[in-house]
N, C-alpha and C positions, 0 to 999 in steps of 0.2 A: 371278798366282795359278796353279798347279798342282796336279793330284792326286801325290797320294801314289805313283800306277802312272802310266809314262809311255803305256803303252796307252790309259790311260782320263783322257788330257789332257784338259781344258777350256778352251775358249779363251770367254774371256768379253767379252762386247762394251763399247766401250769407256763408261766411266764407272759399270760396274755395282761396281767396288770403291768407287770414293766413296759412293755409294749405301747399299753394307755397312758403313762406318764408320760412316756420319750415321747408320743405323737401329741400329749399334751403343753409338755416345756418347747416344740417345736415353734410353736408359736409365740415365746419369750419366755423370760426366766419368770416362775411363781411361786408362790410360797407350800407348804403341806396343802394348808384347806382349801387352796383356793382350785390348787391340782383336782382335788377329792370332790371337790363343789363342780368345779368344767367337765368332770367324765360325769358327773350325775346327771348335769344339766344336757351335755349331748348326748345322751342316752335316753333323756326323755324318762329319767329317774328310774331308770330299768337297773341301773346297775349303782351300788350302792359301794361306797370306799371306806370302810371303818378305819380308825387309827393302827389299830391292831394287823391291818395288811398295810398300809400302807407304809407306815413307817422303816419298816422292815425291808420294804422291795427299793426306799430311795436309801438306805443304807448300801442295799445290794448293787443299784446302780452306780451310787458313788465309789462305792472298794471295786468295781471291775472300770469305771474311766469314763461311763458313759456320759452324766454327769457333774457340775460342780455345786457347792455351795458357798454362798455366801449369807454373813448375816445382815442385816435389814431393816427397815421399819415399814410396816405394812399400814393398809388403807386406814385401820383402825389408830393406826400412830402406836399400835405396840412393836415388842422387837420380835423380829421374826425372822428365818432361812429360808433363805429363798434359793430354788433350784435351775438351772439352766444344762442346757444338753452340751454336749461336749463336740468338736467334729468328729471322735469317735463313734458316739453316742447317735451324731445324724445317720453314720455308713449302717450304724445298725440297724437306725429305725428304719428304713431304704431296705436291705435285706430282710429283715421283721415281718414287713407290710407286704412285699413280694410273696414272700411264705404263707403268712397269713390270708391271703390274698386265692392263692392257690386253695390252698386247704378249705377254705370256705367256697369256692368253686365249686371243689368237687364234692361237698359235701350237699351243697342245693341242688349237683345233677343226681345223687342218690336220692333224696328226698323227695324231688318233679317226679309225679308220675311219668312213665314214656306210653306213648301213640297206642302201642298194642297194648298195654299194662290196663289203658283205660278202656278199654274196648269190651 
């Protein structure tokens, strides 16, 4: 994943795109772009999905159970795979978010200045 400005790259730690898809297919089964289109658009186009990561992380997801596919005919009337989470796949994303959750906590109380810091 990249931004849009090569200045204001993001380098994201590793498994936090599996993460974005499982909390994306949470919300029903989608196809590759449509995945890659919903994390741009709630990101506010911050965060950018190229084929080149993505295809790779729902392979990943698929060979561990998280998970399925099926093939399809998408909005366009072409054929397409489309992904849905697995009940394995939800306990994940439920553990995933918990974690993530935490780590990004504590990462915004390192970042806040504190009371005497600012003083």
């Amino acid at each position: 994943m990249t931004t849009r400005e090569i200045d204001n790259e993001l380098e994201l730690l590793q498994g936090t795109l599996d993460l974005l898809i499982l909390q994306t297919l949470a919300f029903g089964h989608a196809h590759g772009h449509a995945i890659a289109r919903s994390i741009e658009r709630r990101s506010e186009e911050v965060l950018q999905v190229g084929h080149g990561s993505l295809y790779p992380a729902l392979q990943r997801l698929l060979k561990q159970g998280l998970i399925v596919a099926e093939d399809g005919i998408s909005e366009n009337n072409r054929k397409a795979r489309f992904y849905r989470l697995t009940a394995k796949g939800r306990k994940k994303l439920f553990a995933e978010t918990s974690k993530w959750q935490r780590f990004s906590d504590a990462v915004a109380r390192i970042l806040a200045p504190l009371a005497e810091e600012s003083k």
